[in-house]
C-alpha positions in Angstrom: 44.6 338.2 -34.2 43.8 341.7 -32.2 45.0 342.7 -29.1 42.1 343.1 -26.9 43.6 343.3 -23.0 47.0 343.3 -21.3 47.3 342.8 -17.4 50.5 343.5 -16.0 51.1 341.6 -12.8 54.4 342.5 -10.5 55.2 340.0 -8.5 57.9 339.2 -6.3 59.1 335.6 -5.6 61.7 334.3 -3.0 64.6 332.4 -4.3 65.2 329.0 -3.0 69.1 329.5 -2.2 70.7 333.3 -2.3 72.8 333.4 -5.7 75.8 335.3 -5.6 77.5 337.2 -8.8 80.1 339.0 -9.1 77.7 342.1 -8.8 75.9 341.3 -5.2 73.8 338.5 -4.0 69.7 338.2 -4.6 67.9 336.0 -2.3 64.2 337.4 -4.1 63.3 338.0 -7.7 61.1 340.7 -9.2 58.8 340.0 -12.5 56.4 341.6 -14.9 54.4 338.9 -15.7 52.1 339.8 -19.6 48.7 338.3 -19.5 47.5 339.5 -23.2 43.8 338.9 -24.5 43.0 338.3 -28.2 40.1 339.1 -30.1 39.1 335.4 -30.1 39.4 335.3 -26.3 42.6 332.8 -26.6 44.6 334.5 -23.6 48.7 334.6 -24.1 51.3 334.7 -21.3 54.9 336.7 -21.4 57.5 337.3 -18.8 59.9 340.0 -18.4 62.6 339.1 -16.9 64.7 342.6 -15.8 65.8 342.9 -12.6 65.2 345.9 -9.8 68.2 347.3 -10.8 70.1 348.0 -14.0 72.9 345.6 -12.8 72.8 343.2 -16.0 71.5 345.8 -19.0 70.2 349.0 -18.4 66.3 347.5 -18.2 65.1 347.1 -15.0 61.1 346.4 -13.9 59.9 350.3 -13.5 61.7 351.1 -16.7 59.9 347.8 -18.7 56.5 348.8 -17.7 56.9 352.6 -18.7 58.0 351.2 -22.4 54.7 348.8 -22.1 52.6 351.3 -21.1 53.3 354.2 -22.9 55.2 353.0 -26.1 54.7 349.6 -26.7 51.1 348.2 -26.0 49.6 351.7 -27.9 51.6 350.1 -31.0 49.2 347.1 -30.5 46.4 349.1 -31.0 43.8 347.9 -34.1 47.4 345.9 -35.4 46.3 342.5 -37.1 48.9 340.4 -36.7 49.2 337.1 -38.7 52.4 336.1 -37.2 54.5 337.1 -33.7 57.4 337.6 -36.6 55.2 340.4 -37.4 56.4 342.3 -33.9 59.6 343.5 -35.2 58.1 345.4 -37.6 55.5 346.7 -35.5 58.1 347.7 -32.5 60.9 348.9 -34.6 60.1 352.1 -33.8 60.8 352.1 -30.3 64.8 351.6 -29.9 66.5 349.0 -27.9 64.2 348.3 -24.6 64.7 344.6 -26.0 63.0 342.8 -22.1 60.3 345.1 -22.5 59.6 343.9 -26.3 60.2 340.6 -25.4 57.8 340.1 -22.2 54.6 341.6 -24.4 56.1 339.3 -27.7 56.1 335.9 -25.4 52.3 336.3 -24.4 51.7 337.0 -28.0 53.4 333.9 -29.1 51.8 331.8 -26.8 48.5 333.2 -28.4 49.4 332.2 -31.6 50.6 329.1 -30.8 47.4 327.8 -29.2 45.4 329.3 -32.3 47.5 327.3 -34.2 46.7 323.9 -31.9 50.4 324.0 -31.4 52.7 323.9 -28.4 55.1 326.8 -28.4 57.7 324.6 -29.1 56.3 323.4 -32.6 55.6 326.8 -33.3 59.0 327.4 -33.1 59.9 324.3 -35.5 61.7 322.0 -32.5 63.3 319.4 -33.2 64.2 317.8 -29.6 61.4 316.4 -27.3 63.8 316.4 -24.0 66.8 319.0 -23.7 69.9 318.1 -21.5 70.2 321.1 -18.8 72.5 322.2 -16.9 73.1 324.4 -13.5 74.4 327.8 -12.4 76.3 328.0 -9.5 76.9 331.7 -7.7 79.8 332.7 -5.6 80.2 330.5 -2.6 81.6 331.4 0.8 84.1 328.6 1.1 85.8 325.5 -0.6 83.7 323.1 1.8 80.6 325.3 0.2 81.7 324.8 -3.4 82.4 321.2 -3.4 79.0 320.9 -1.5 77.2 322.5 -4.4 78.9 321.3 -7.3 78.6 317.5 -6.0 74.9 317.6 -5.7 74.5 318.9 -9.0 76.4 316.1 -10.2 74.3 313.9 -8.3 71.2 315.7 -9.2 72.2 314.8 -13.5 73.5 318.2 -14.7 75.2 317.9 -17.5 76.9 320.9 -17.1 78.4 323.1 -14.3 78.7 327.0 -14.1 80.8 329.0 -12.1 80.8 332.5 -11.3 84.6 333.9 -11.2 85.5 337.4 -10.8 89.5 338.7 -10.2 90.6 337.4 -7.2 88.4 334.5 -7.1 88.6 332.6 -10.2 91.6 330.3 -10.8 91.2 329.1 -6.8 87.9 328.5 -7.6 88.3 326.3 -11.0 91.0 324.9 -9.4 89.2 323.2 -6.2 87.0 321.7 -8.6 89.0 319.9 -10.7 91.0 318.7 -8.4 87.3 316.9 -7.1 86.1 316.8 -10.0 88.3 316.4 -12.9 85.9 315.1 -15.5 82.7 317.4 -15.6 82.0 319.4 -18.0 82.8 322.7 -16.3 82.5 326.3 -17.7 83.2 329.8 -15.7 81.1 333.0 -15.9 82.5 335.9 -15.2 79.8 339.0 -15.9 82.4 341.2 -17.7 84.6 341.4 -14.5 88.0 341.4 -16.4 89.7 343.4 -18.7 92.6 343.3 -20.8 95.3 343.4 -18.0 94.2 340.5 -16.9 95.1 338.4 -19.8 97.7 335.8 -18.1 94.8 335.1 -15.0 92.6 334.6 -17.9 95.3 332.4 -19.8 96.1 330.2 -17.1 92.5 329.1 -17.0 93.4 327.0 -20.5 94.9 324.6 -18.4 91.6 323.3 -16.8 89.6 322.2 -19.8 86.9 324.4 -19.5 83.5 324.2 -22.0 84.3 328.2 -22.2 84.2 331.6 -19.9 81.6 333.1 -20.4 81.3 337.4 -20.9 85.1 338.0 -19.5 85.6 341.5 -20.9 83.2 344.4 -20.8 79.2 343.9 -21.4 79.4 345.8 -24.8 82.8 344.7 -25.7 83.1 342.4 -29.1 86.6 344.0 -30.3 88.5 343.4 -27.1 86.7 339.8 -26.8 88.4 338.8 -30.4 92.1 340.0 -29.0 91.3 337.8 -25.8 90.4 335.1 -27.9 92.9 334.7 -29.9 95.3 334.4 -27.1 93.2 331.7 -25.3 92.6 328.0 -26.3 89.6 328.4 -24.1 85.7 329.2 -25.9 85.0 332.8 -25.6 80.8 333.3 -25.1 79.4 336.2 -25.1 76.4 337.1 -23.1 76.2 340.8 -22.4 77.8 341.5 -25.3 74.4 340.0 -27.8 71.4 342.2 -28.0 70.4 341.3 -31.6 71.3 339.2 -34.8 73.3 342.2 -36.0 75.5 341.8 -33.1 76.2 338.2 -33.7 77.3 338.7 -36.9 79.8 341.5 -36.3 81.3 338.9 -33.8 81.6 336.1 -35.8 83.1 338.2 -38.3 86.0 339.4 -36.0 85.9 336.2 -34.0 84.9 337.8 -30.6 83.8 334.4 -29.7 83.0 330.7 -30.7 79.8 330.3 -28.4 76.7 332.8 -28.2 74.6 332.5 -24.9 71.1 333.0 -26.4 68.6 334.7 -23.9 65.0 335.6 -25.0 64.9 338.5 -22.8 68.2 340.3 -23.7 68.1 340.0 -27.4 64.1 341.3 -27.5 62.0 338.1 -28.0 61.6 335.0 -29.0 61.4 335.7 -32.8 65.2 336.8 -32.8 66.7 334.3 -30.9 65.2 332.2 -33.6 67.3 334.0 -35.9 70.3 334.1 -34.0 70.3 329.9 -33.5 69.3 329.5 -37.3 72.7 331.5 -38.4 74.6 330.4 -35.2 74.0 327.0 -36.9 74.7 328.0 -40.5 78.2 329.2 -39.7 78.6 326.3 -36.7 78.5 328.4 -34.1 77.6 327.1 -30.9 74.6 328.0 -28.8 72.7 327.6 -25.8 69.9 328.7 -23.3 70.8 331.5 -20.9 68.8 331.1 -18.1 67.6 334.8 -16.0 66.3 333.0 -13.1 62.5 332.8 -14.6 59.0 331.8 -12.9 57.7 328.5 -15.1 56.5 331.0 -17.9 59.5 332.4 -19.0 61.5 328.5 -18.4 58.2 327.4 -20.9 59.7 329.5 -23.4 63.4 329.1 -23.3 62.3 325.3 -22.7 60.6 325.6 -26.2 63.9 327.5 -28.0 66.2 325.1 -26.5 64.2 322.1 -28.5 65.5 323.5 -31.2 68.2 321.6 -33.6 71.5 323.9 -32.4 71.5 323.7 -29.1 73.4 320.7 -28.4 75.1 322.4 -25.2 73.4 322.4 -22.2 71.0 325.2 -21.0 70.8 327.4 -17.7 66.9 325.8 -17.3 66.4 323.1 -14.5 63.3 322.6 -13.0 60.5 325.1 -11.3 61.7 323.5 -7.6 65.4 324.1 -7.6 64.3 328.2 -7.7 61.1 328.6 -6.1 59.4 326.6 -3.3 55.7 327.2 -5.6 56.0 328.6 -9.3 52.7 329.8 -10.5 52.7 327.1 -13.0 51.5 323.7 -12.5 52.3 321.0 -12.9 55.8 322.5 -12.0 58.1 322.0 -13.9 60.4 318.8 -13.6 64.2 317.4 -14.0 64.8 313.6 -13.8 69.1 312.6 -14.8 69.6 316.0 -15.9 67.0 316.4 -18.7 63.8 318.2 -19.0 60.9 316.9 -21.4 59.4 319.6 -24.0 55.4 319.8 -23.4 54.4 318.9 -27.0 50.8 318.7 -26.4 48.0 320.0 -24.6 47.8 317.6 -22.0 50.9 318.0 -20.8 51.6 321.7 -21.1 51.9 323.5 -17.6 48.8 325.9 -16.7 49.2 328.8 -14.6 48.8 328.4 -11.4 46.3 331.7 -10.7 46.4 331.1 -6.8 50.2 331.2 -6.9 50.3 334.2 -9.4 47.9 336.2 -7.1 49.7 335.3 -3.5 52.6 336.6 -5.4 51.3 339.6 -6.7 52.6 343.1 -5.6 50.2 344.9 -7.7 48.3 344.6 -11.3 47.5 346.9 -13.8 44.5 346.5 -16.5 44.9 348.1 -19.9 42.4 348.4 -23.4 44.4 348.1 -25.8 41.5 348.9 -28.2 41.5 352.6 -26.2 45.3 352.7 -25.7 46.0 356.4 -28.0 
């Protein structure tokens, strides 16, 4: 295939519930949404899924479409590409900028997936036609609020519950759980709030059976992480801390960690996460899907890596109504007893929904790639 035409859409989409990390609370999300063209007509979809601010990585919306206008779609220029593998090559130029890469990447798998007659998912090589999922929960005002939320996720199927913690509201938090909840599978998340010093509040967490925390020390920490860990019976994962294959391995080496949080966006596409599950699972590693609060295009995706054979733990999916009150695509997306069925064909793959993509829009930018210098 040839890139013919990218639209960028920015659009903005309110939350269905204010999330609260240790960072701030969102109650809106902002989204570069890749509608790529190919020479044959077959027309791809990618998300990028930075935020407004450089809160989580040092991506953010205004800086993802600079690198897609200026670096990365010119790259695309008169490029036959046989297979999205072929991207790496193609970007590697350009360093880091890994959202950016990855929201330009996903509408060119989805071309090549449909060329192929394939769903993304068995262009991936998934193994899993339904995934278990499980929910994030943010920072909640009181106990009473908590219990509220972590009992109708229970009810609702989840098969696993996360937590935010930060210092100061993190073993009061666990606590109130298990004393409600003793038996769900729990994990905490605490967006590299900690450090060092806190080792004993950190330590004192082992006694409540968590899955794992998740991204305790600092966001580009992995030597630190492997002196936490081997003072905690508790699963390290790192998040922040994973931006590419080369990272993983340097952390399984030192034992930074014994779980990798795998999200498209932050490690640069789909192609590497790939790689990351497939030596994850060749030194038994475990993974799963990080979820960055996506519209149904970017959930298609990480819906399509998580059918893959490693991840056995729960993802941060859900369905399209438990964000947004209309996703732009349809059917949304859809939950039943905590499990979400992988689209497989092309009757039951999601479409987007162009109404909701346009009453969502904020503005839209055409670009020829064919004239792109």
């Amino acid at each position: 295939m040839k890139i013919q035409k990218v639209t960028i859409h920015h659009i903005k989409m309110p939350l269905q519930f204010t999330f609260a990390t240790s960072f701030g609370v969102m109650t809106e999300k902002e989204f570069l949404i890749i509608e790529a063209t190919a020479n044959d007509g077959t027309i791809g979809y990618g998300e990028c899924v930075a935020f407004a601010a450089p809160w989580y990585t040092e991506e953010t919306i205004q800086t993802c479409w600079h690198m897609l206008e200026d670096f990365l779609l010119p790259l695309l220029q008169d490029q036959e590409i046989n297979h999205p593998d072929e991207l790496q090559a193609i970007f590697a130029p350009i360093r880091l900028n890994h959202m950016a890469k990855s929201a330009i990447e996903g509408a060119i798998w989805d071309i090549y997936a449909q060329q192929q007659g394939m769903s993304l998912a068995q262009a991936l090589g998934a193994t899993q036609n339904e995934i278990r999922v499980g929910v994030a929960i943010g920072l909640q005002p009181t106990k009473q609020a908590l219990l509220q939320q972590v009992g109708k996720a229970i009810a609702m199927g989840y098969g696993r519950i996360k937590v935010k913690i930060k210092p100061g509201h993190d073993l009061e938090v666990i606590s109130t759980i298990r004393e409600q909840f003793p038996d769900v599978p729990l994990m905490a998340d605490a967006n590299a709030a900690y450090t060092l010093d806190d080792m004993a509040r950190l330590q004192a967490l082992d006694a409540y059976n968590l899955l794992m925390i998740e991204q305790p020390l600092a966001f580009d920490d992995l030597i630190e992480h492997a002196t936490l860990q081997r003072q905690l019976q508790t699963a390290i994962c790192l998040d922040e801390s994973i931006h590419s294959l080369e990272d993983v391995k340097k952390a399984i080496q030192i034992g930074s960690c014994r779980i990798i949080n795998i999200k498209i966006g932050r490690v640069g596409g789909l192609t590497v996460a790939k790689q990351i599950h497939d030596y994850c699972r060749q030194h038994d590693v475990g993974v799963w899907c990080g979820g960055m609060l996506e519209t149904g295009i970017g959930r298609l995706h990480n819906i399509a890596l998580n059918a893959l054979p490693h991840f056995v733990l729960p993802g941060d999916l859900s369905g399209s109504h438990h964000y947004w009150q209309r996703d732009i695509v349809k059917p949304p997306i859809m939950m039943a007893h905590g499990k979400i069925q992988v689209p497989m064909d092309k009757e039951t793959y999601p479409v987007i929904d162009h109404q909701a993509l346009a009453q969502y829009t904020l503005t839209k930018k055409e670009y020829d790639v064919t004239g792109l210098v």
